[in-house]
C-alpha positions as CSV (number, residue, x, y, z in Angstrom):
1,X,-13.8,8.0,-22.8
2,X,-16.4,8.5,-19.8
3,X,-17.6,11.9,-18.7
4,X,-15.1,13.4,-16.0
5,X,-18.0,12.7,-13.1
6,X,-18.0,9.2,-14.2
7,X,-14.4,8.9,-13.8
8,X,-14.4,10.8,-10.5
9,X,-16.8,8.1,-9.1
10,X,-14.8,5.5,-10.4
11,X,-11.7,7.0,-8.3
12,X,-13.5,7.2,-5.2
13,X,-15.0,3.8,-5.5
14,X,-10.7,2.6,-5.8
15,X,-9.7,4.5,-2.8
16,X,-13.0,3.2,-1.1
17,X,-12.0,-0.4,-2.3
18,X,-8.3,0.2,-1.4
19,X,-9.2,1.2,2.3
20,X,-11.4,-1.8,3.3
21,X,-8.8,-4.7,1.6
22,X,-6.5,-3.4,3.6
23,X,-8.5,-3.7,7.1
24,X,-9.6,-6.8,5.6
25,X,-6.0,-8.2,5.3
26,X,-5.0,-6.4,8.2
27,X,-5.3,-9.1,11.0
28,X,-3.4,-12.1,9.2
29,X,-0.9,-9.5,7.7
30,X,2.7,-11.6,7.2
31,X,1.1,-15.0,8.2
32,X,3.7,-17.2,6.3
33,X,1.8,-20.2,6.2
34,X,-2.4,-20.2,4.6
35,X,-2.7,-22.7,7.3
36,X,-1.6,-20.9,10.1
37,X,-4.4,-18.3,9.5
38,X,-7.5,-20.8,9.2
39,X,-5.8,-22.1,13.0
40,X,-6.0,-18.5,13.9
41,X,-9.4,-18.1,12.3
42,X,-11.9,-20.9,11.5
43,X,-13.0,-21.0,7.3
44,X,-10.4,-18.2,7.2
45,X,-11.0,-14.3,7.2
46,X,-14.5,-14.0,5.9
47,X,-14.9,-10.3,6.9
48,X,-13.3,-7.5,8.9
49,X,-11.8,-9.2,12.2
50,X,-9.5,-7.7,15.2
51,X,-6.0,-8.2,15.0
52,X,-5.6,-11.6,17.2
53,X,-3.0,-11.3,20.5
54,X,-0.4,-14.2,18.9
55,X,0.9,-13.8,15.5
56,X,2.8,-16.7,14.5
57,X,5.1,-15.6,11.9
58,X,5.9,-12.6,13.3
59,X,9.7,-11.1,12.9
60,X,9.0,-7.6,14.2
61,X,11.7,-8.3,17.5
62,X,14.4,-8.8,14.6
63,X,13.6,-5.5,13.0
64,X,15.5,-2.4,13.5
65,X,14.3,0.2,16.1
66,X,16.9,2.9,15.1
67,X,16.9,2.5,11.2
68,X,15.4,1.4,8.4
69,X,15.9,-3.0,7.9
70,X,16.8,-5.2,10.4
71,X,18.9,-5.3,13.7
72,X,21.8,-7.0,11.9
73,X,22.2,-4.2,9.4
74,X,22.1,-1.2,11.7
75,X,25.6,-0.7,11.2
76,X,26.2,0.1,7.9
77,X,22.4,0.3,6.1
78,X,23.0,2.0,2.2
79,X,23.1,5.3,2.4
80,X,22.1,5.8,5.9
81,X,24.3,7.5,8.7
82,X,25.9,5.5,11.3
83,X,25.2,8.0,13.9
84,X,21.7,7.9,13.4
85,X,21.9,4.4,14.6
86,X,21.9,6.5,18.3
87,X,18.6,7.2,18.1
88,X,16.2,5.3,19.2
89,X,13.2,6.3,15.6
90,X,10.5,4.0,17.1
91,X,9.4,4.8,20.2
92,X,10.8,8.2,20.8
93,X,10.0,9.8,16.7
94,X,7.9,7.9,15.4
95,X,5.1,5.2,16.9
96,X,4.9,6.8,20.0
97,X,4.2,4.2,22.9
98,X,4.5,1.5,20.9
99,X,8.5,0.2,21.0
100,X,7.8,-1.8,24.4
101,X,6.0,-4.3,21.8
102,X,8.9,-4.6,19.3
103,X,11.2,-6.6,21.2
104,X,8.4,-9.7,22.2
105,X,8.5,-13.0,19.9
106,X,4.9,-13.4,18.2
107,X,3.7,-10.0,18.8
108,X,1.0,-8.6,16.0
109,X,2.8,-6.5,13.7
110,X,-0.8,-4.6,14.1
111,X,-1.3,-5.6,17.5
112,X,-4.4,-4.0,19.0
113,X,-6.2,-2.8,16.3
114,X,-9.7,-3.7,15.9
115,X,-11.8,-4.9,13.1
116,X,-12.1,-2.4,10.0
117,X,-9.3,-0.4,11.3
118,X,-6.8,0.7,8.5
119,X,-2.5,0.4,8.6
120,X,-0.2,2.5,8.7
121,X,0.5,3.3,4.8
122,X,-3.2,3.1,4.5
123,X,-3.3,6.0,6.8
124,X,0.0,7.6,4.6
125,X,-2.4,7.3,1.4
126,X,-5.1,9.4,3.6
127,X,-1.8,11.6,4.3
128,X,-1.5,12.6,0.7
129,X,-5.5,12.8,-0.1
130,X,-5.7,15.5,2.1
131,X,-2.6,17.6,0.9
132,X,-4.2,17.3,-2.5
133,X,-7.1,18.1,-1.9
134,X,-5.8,21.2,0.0
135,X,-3.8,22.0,-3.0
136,X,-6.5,21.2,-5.6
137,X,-5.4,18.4,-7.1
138,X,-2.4,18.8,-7.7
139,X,0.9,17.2,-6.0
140,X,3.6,19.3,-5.2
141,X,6.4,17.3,-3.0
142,X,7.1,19.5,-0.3
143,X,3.5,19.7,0.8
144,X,3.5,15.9,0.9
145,X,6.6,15.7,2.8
146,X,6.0,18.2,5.4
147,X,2.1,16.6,6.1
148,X,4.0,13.0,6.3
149,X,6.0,14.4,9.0
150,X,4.2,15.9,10.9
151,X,1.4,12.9,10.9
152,X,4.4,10.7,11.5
153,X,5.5,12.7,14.6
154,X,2.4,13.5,15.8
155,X,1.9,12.7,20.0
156,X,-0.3,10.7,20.6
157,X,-0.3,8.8,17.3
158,X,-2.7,10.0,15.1
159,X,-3.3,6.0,14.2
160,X,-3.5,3.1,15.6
161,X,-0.6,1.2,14.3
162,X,2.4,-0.8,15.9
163,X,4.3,-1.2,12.8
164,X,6.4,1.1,10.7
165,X,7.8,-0.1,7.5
166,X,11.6,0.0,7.1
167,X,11.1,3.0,4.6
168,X,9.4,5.2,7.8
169,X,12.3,4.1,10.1
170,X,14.8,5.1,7.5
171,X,13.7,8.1,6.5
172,X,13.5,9.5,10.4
173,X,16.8,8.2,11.1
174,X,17.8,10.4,8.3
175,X,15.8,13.0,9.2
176,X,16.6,12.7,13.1
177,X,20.1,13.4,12.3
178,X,18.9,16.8,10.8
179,X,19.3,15.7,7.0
180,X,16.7,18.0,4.1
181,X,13.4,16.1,4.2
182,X,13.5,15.6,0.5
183,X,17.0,14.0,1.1
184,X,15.9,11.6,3.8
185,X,14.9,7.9,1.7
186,X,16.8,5.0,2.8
187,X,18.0,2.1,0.4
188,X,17.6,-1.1,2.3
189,X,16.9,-4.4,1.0
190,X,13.4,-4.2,1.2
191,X,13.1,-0.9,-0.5
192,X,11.6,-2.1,-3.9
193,X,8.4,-3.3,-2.5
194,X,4.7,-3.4,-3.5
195,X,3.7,-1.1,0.4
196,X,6.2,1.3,-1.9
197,X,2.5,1.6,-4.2
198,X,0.5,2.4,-1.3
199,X,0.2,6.0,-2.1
200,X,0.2,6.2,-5.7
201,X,-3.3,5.8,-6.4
202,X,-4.7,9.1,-4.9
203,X,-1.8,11.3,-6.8
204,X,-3.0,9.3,-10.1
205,X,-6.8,10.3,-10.1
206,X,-6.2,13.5,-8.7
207,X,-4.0,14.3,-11.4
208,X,-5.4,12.8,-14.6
209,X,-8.7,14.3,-13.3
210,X,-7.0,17.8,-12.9
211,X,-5.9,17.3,-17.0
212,X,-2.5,16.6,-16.6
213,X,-1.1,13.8,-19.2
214,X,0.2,10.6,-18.3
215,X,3.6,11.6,-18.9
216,X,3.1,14.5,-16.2
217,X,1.7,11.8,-14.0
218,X,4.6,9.1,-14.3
219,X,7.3,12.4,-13.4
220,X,5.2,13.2,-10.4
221,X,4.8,9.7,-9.5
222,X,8.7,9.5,-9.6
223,X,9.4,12.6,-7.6
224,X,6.8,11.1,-5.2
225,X,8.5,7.8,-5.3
226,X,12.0,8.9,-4.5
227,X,11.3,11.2,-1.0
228,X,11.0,7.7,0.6
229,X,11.6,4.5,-2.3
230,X,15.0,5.8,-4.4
231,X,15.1,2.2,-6.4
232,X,14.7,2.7,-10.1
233,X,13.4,-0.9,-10.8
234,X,10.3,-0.3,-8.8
235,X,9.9,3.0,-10.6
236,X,9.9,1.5,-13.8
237,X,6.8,-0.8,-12.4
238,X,5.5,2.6,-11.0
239,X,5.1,3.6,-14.7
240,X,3.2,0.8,-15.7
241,X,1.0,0.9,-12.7
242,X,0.5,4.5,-13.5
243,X,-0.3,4.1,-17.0
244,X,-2.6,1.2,-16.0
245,X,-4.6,3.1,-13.1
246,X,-5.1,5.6,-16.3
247,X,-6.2,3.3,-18.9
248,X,-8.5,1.6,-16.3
249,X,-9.9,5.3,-15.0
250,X,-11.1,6.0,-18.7
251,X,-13.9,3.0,-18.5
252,X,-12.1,0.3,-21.0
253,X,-14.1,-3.4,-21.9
254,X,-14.1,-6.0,-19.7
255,X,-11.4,-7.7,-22.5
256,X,-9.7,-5.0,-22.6
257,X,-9.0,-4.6,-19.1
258,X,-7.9,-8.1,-19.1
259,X,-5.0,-7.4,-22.1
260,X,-4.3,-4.1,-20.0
261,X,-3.4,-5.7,-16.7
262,X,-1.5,-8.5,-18.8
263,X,0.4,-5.7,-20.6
264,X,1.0,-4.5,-17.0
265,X,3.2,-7.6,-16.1
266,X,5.4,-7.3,-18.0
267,X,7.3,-4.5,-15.7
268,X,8.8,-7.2,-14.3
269,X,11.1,-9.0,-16.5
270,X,10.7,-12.6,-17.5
271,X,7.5,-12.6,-15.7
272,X,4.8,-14.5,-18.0
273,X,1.4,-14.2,-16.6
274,X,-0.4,-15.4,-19.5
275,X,1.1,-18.5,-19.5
276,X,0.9,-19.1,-15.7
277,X,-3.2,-18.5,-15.9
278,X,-3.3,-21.0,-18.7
279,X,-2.2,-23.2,-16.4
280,X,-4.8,-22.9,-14.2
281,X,-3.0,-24.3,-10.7
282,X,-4.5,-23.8,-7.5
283,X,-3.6,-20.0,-6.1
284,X,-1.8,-21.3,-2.9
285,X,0.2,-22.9,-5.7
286,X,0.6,-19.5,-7.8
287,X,1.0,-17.8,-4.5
288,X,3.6,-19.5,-2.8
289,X,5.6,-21.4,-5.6
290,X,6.0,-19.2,-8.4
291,X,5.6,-16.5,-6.5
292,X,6.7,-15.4,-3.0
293,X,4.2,-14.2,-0.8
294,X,7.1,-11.9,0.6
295,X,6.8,-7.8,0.1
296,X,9.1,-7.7,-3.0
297,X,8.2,-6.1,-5.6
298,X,9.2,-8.7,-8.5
299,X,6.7,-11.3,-6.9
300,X,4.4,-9.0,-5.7
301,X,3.2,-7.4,-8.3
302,X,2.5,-9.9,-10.4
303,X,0.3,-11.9,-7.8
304,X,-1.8,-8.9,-7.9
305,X,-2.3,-8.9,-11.4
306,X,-2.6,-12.8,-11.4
307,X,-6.0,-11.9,-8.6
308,X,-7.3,-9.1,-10.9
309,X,-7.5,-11.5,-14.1
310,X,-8.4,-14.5,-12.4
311,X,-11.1,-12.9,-10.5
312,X,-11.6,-9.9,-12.5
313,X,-16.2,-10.8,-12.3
314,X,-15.5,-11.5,-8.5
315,X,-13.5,-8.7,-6.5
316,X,-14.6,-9.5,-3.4
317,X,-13.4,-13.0,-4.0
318,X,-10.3,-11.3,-5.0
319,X,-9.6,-10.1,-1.5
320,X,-10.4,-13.0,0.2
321,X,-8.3,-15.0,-1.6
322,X,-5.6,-12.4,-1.6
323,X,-6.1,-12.2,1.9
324,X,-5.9,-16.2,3.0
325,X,-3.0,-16.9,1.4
326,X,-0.9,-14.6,3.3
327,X,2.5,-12.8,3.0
328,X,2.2,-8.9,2.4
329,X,-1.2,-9.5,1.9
330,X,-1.9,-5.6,3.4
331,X,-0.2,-3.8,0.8
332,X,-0.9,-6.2,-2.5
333,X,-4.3,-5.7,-1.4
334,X,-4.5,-2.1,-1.6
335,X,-3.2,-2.2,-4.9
336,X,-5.6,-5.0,-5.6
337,X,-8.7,-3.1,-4.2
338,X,-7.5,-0.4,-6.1
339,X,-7.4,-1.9,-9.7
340,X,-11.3,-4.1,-8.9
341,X,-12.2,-0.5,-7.7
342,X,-12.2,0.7,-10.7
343,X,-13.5,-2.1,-12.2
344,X,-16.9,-2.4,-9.9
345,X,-18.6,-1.1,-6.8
346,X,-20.1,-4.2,-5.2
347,X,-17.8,-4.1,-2.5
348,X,-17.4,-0.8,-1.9
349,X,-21.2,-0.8,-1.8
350,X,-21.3,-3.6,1.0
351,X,-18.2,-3.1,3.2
352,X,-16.9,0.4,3.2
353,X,-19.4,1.6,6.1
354,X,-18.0,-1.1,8.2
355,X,-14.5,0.6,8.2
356,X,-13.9,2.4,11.7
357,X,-12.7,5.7,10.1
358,X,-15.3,5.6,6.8
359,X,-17.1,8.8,7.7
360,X,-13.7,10.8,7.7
361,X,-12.4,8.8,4.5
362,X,-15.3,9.5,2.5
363,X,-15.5,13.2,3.3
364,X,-11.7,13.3,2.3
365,X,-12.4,11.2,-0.6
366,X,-15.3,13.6,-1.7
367,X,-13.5,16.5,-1.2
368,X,-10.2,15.6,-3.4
369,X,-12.5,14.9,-6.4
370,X,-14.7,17.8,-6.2
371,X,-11.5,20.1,-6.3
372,X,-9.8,17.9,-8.8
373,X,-12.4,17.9,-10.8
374,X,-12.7,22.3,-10.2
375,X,-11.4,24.7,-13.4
376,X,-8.4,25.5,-13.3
């Protein structure tokens, strides 16, 4: 077991990680097609890039402005209220400014931003690492709840984001309609996805650092989960991703971590990841046959453990790769940067000052851990 200052670095060297694969990902976020990003960008993404005007796989017009999922579904969404679907969430809650874009074919999910800019959940990670640290560590779900929406609601938009995830456009419809903001999470059929991780991470070090045991952890991982992801099959790869992020925080062999993120996989069922990395196929193979590159949680989160083995001596080779072949590469790559992160500075060390917000990030990065890390 490594000292507690060595573990705190390790943490802040994730979150670093976790912030820049997401700007990394960010401008060929939901390209379908590996080839339609190297037409978009020449040798594909190499480094941070702007968000370009066309995005050629973009569905945004067909998602739901009132509610959480798609246009289709408004009308009777699981466990959502029909006469929430009234209210117009994006635009007039939530995303301020931005629903004029919504309704154009090939519009940027993240249209506008600009190289090294973070996402939306990115931003909802920096959300929660800020109402820990004002709480010392420790999570408490009210706290997180009431800072979410009041970032979320916030005029002007505290971020630069188009997008919202059907879990934000859910939960507001909800909570629009005047419903208990611990009440508000919205099943749709997108709910059990790897953006559903996003957060995670932050709660995880702060906690373990602050001495509570893994068990503790997992319960307030869960509690965290369900305000916005009520699915219990994604919780159950919550647990393994929290008891991973654990094992990886205490410093384990470079074998080790390998057998760790293996044992990891097998939250999903039937899922053999051994066996497809004895194969040795090409990723866009991996990533794209085996695997959808889609946002669900039973593909995803085994291409992210696929990346971290593979590539476990190379992270930033990781988050290319990641990156290029598309999908949700956004969210799998926070979780990726997050798991390398722990793993290895080097690309924390040679990108993280090119983020646009990495002053702020590391000063609330810095000041979770030194609280965390405070006696109790």
């Amino acid at each position: 077991m490594q000292s507690n200052t060595a573990q705190q670095i390790r943490a802040a060297t994730a979150l670093k990680t976790s912030f820049i694969a997401d700007a990394l990902a960010m401008p060929v976020h939901w390209f379908y097609q590996p080839m339609e990003i190297t037409r978009a960008f020449a040798g594909g993404i190499q480094g941070f890039a702007a968000a370009p005007a066309f995005h050629p796989s973009s569905i945004m017009s067909l998602h739901s402005k009132q509610t959480g999922g798609r246009q289709s579904a408004v009308k009777n969404p699981k466990g959502h209220n029909a006469n929430a679907a009234t209210t117009q969430i994006v635009g007039d809650v939530i995303l301020r400014g931005k629903a004029q874009f919504w309704d154009k074919p090939n519009v940027h999910y993240h249209q506008g931003m600009q190289a090294g800019e973070n996402t939306l959940n990115a931003h909802c990670a920096r959300v929660l690492i800020r109402t820990l640290a004002s709480l010392k560590g420790r999570y408490n779900a009210k706290a997180f709840i009431t800072a979410y929406i009041d970032f979320m609601t916030m005029s002007p938009a505290a971020h630069p984001d188009t997008y919202a995830e059907s879990y934000h456009r859910g939960f507001f419809a909800n909570w629009a309609q005047g419903r208990d903001p611990e009440a508000c999470a919205m099943l749709t059929h997108d709910t059990a996805s790897i953006g559903a991780l996003v957060t995670l991470a932050p709660l995880v070090f702060a906690e373990r650092l602050s001495g509570a045991s893994e068990a503790e952890i997992k319960a307030a991982c869960r509690a965290h989960l369900a305000l916005t992801h009520p699915d219990e099959a994604l919780m159950r790869v919550a647990d393994h991703y929290v008891q991973l992020l654990c094992a990886l925080l205490a410093g384990p062999d470079k074998t080790q971590v390998k057998a760790l993120l293996l044992a990891a996989s097998k939250a999903v069922p039937g899922v053999d990841l051994a066996s497809v990395l004895q194969r040795n196929m090409p990723d866009n193979q991996v990533i794209g046959q085996v695997f959808s590159r889609a946002c669900y949680i039973s593909d995803s989160w085994p291409i992210v453990l696929y990346l971290a083995c593979k590539y476990q001596d190379d992270p930033w080779q990781a988050l290319l790769v990641n990156t290029n072949l598309g999908g949700d590469n956004v969210h799998r790559g926070i979780i990726l940067g997050t798991l390398l992160g722990l793993q290895s500075d080097h690309v924390a060390t040679h990108w993280f000052e090119q983020l646009v917000d990495h002053k702020a990030i590391a000063q609330e990065i810095a000041a979770l851990f030194t609280l965390a890390d405070a006696p109790k």
